[in-house]
C-alpha positions in Angstrom: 12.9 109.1 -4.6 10.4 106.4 -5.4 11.5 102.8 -5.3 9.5 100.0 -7.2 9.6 96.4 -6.7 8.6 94.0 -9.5 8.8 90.5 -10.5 7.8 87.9 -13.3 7.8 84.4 -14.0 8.2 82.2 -16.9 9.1 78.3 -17.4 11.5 77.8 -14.8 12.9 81.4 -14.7 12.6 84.1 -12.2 12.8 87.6 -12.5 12.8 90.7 -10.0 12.9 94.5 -10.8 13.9 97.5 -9.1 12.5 100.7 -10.9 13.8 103.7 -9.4 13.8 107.5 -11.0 16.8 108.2 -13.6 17.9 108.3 -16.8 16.4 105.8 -18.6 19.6 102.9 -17.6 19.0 99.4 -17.7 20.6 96.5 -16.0 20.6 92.8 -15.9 22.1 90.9 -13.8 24.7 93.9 -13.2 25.1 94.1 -16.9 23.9 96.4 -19.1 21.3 96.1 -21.7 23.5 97.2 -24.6 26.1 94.6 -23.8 24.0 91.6 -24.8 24.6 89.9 -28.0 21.4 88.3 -28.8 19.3 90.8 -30.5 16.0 88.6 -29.8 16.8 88.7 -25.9 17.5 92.3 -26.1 13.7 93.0 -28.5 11.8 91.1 -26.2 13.3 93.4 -23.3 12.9 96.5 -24.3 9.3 96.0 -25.9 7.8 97.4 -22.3 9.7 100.2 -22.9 8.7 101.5 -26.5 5.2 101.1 -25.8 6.3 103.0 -22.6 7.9 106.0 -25.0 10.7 105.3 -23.1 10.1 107.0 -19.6 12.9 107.9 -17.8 13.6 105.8 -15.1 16.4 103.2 -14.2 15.8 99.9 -13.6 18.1 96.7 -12.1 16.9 93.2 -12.8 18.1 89.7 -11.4 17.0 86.7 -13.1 17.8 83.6 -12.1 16.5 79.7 -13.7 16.0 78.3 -17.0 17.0 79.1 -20.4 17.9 82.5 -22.3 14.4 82.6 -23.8 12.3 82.1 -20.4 15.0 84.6 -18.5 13.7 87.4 -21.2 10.7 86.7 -21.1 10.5 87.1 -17.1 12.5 90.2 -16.9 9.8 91.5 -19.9 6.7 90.6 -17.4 8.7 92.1 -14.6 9.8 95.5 -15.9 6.3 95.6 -17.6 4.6 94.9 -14.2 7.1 97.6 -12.7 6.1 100.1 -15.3 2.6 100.2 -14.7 3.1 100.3 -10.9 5.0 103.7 -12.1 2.4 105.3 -14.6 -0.9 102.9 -13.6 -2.0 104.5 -17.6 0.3 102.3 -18.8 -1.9 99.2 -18.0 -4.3 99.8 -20.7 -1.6 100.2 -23.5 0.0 96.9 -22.4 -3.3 95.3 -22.1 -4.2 96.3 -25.7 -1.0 95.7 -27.0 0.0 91.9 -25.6 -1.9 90.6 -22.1 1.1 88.2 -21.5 3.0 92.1 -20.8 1.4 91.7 -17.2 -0.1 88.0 -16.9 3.1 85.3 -16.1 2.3 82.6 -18.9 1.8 79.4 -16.6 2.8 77.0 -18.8 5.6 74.4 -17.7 7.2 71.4 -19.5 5.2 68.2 -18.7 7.3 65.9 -16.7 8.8 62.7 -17.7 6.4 59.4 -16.7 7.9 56.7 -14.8 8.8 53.0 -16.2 9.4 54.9 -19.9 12.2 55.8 -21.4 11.7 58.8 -23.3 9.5 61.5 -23.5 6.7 62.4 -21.1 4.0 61.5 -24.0 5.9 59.2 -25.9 4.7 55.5 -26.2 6.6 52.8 -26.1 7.1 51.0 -29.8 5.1 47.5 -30.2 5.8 45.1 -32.6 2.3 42.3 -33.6 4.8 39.6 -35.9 
């Protein structure tokens, strides 16, 4: 049996993937797929796997960090990334389809700048009367 390790990264959010031969089951974070409630979450998860024509294999993924919207987005870059290790003709659909399938998206939020108090690119208010 063939055991696939995979992870992706986006904002502060973590993701790791274990792709293993099945019937098509999907977990996250010991829950299944079907049992989440946001229906965006739940597109942006299972786009690797209609582009994939849903192959079947099972695959476990523990995310961890951030918000709802970076968590899907990680576990999409790792079950993408775990997908093409699978079936390596996969790379060119996802390629062609969305290059942020296999590339992490490195973006961060800019930090907050010391002796202000607001934002990080914020300035401060000035008053010339």
């Amino acid at each position: 049996m063939k055991v696939i390790h995979a992870s992706g990264k986006r904002k502060r959010a973590i993701a790791r993937a274990t792709l293993t031969e099945g019937k098509g089951k999907v977990m996250i974070n010991n829950r299944l797929l079907q049992s989440f409630d946001s229906p965006t979450f739940m597109d942006r998860i299972t786009e690797p796997f209609l582009l994939a024509e849903n192959p079947l294999v099972n695959i476990h993924v523990k995310v961890r960090g951030g918000g709802v919207s970076g968590q899907a987005e990680a576990c999409r870059v790792a079950i993408a990334r775990a997908l093409v290790s699978f079936d390596k003709k996969l790379k060119t659909v996802f390629d062609s389809y969305d290059r942020l399938l296999l590339v992490a998206d490195v973006r961060r939020k800019e930090s907050r700048k010391p002796n202000r108090q607001s934002k990080a690119r914020a300035r401060k208010q000035t008053s010339y009367r």
